[in-house]
N, C-alpha and C positions, 0 to 999 in steps of 0.2 A: 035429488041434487039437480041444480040448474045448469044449464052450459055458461061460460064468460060470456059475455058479450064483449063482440068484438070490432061491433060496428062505430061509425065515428070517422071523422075526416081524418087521412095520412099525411103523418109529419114528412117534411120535407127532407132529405140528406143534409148533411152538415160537414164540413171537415173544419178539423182543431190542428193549428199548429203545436206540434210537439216542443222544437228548436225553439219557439219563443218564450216558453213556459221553461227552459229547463236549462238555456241558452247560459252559459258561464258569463263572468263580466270579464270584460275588456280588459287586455294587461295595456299600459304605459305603452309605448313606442320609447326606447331608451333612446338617451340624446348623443346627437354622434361628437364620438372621442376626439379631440384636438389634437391633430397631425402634429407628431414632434421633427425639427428641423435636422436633417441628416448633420452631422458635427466628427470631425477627426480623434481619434481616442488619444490620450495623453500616453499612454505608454505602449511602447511597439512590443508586440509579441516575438520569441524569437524560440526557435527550436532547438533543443537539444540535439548536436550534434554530436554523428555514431561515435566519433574516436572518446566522447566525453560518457558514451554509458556505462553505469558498472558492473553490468549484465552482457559485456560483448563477451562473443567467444573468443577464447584463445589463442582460435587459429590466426584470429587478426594480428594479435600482439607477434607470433611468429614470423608472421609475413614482413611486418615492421624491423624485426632485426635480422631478416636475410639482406645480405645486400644487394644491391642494385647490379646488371651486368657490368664486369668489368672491360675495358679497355686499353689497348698501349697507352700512354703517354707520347704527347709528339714532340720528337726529336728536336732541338734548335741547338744554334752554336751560343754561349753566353757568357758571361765575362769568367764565369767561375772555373771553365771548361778551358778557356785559355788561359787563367795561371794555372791551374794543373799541367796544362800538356806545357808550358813555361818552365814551370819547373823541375816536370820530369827529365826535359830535355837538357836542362841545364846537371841536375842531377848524373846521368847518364854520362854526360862531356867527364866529370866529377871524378867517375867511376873507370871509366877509358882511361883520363891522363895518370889516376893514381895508378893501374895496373902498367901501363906504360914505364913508368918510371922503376915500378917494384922489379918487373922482369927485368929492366935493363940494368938497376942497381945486383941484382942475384949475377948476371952475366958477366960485369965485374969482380964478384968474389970468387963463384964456382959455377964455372959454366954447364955441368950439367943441374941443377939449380936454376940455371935460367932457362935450361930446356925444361925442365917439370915445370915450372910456372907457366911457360907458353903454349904446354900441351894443356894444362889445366884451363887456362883462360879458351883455346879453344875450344873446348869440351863443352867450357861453360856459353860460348856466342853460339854453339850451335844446339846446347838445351835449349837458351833463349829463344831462336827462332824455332824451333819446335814446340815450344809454347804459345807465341805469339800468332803461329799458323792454328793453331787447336784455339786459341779463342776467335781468330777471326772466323774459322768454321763455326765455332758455335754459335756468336752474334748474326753470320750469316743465315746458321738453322732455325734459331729463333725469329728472324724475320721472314725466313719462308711463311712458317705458320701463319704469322700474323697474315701476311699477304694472301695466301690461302683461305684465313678464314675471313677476310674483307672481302673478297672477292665469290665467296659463296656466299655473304651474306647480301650482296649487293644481285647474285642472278637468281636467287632460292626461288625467286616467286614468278621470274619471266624466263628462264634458262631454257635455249632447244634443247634436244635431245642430244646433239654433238657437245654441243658447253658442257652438257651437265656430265657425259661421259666422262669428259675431259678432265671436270673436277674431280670426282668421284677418282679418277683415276691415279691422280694427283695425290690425293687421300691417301690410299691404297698403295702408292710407293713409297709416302713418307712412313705409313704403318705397316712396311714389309718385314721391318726385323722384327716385329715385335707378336711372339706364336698366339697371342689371345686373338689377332684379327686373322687368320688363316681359314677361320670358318666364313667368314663375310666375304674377305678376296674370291674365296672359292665360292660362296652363293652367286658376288658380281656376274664372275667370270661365265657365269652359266644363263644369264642376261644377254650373252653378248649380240643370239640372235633376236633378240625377242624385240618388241615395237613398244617403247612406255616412253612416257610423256618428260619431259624433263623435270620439273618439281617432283613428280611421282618418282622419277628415278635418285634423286637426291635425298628423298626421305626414307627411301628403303636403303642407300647407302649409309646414309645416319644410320639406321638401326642395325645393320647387319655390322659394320666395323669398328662401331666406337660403343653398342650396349656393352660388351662385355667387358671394352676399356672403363666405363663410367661404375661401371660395379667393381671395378679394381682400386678404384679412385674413390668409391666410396669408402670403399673400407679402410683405405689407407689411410683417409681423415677421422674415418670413427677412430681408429687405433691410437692417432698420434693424441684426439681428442682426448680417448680415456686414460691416456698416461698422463698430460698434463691436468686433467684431473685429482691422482690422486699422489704425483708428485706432488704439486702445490699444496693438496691438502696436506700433507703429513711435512713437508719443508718450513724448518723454525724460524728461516728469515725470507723478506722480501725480496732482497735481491737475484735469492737462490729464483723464487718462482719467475724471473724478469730474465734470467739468462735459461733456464730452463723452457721456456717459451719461447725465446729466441730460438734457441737449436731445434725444437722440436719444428719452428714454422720454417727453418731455413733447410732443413731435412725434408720436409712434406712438400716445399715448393719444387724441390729438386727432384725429389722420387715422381711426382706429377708431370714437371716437362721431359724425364726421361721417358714415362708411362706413353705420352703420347708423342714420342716421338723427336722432341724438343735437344735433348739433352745438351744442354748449356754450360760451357765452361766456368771458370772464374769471374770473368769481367760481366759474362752473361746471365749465370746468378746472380750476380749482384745486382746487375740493371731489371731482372723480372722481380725479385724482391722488393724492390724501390716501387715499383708499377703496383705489385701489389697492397703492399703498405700504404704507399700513396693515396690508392683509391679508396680502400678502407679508412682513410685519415680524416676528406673530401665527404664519403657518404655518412662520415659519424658511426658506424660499425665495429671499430677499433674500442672506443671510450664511451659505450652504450651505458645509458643511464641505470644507476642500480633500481630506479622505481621498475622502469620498463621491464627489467631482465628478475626483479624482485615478483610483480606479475606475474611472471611464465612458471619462474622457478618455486617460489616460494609456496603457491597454495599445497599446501600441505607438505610442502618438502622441507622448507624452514624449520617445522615441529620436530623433523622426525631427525634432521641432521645435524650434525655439531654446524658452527663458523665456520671453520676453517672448511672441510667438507662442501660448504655452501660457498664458498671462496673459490673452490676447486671443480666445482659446476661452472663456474661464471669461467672460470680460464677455459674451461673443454669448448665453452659455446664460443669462445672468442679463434679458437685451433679453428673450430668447424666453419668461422665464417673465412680465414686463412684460406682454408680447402678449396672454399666453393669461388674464393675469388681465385684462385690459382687454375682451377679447373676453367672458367672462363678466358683466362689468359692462354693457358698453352693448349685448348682442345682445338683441334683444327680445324672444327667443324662449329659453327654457334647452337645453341639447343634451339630444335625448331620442331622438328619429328618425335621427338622424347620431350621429355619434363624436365625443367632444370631445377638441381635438389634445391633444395631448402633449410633452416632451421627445424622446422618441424619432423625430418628425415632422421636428423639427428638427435634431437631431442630423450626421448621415451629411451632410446639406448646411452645417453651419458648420464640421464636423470637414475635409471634403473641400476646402471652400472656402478654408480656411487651408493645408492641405496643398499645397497649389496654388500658394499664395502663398509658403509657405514657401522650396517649391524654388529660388524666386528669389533668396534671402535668405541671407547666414553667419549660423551662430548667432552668441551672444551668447557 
């Protein structure tokens, strides 16, 4: 065997491009898009607004039928004010000349006759101004309150420590007769030396005198509440449930301004009934829409209760708004330190209470 040979002139290096052999072809350059002209849309977007969802919660609708704080009415003189007091006074003259005449006509036949009729008439001028004094106290008590709670609500937030005492103390004599506030007087009083700021001192007077008034007052409205409940339901006419509502809110108003304090004669019920009615008239609370109160009441309660029964809900919720504006009106103090109820307070105990009653009952 021979060896190669391997002689012979050296080839030179060489480099190959790879990239040119293997190089992909060229994409396009894409042509640039034609800018469109900004332009205003023909139709305006608009949002669904909360009160329109039908997925809100409940507790809104409740909030919707508690009303609004209530307030006095302000006093003026007016035409209607002056024939009344016109004709009272003419009336009165009326009443004078015919007693005048009867006693004097008796003193001619038998003159003791004319003495029993003149001790009777004065018997009777001096019930009358015993009366007449017992309402101007009570018109009077009644505007203490008010002026009392204008006036804490006017220093709640800037009040020294003297002002606030003052109030507070004010409070505390109007709720002397009354034994639910004796544990507060006596928290007060034990304040007396101690250094707290005046708002701070105002809100612990809220809480110590009037919490356990406000829970007396609560339940006075649930109660008046679940009787016109299930009055109305079971009452085979209208009118019965119209004067039944009547008495019950003119009962609840009274038991309320005596509870804090208030306790208002004749003239003076009359004119906090007017305030309250009034305000409830004004914020629509009175004659709340059956959608709205159909809402609250009806998911699943409609199913399970007769009408009438569902009739006798809607009356409790209308006692319980009664309550909450009367407790506005005669509490002496405005809620500021505490929570001021609600519908919702009331609720779950008129709804359950009727539910309860219900089961006993065929529908209608």
């Amino acid at each position: 065997m021979t060896d190669h040979d391997t002689s012979g002139p050296a080839r030179k290096p060489r480099a190959f491009s790879v990239e040119e052999q293997h190089a992909p072809a060229a994409k396009p350059k894409p042509k640039p898009e034609k800018q469109r002209k900004p332009s205003a849309l023909p139709v305006t977007v608009e949002m669904t607004r909360t009160e329109d969802d039908p997925f809100q919660e409940p507790k809104a609708e409740l909030d919707a039928l508690t009303p609004p704080p209530a307030k006095p009415r302000s006093r003026r003189l007016t035409a209607g004010k002056l024939l009344l007091a016109s004709l009272g006074f003419l009336a009165a003259l009326a009443v004078g000349i015919w007693t005048d005449a009867l006693i004097t006509t008796l003193f001619d036949r038998l003159p003791w006759l004319g003495w029993a009729a003149a001790v009777a008439a004065a018997i009777a001028v001096l019930a009358l101004l015993v009366v007449i004094i017992r309402e101007i106290i009570g018109l009077r008590r009644l505007a203490r309150v008010a002026e009392l709670r204008k006036d804490i609500s006017d220093k709640a937030k800037f009040a020294t420590a003297t002002e606030a005492r003052a109030l507070a103390g004010r409070v505390s004599h109007l709720l002397a007769a009354n034994p639910l506030s004796a544990r507060g007087r006596k928290n007060l009083d034990a304040l007396d030396d101690e250094i707290i700021d005046g708002p701070h001192y105002l809100a612990f007077a809220e809480r110590e005198l009037l919490t356990p008034l406000d829970r007396q007052a609560r339940q006075l409205t649930l109660n008046a509440a679940r009787r016109v409940s299930v009055v109305t339901a079971v009452s085979p006419r209208a009118f019965v449930d119209l004067a039944y509502v009547g008495f019950e809110a003119v009962r609840l108003i009274r038991a309320m301004a005596e509870l804090y304090g208030g306790r208002p004669g004749t003239i003076g019920m009359v004119r906090l009934f007017k305030d309250v009615i009034a305000h409830l008239a004004v914020t629509g609370a009175v004659a709340a829409g059956d959608s709205l109160i159909q809402q609250v009441v009806g998911h699943g309660l409609a199913a399970k209760l007769s009408a009438r029964l569902g009739e006798g809900v809607i009356n409790g919720l209308m006692t319980a708004r009664i309550g909450i504006s009367a407790m506005d009106l005669c509490r002496p103090m405005p809620f500021a330190a505490t929570k001021r109820p609600g519908i919702g307070d009331f609720m779950s105990d008129i709804t359950g209470f009727a539910s309860k009653d219900g089961k006993t009952r065929p529908d209608d």
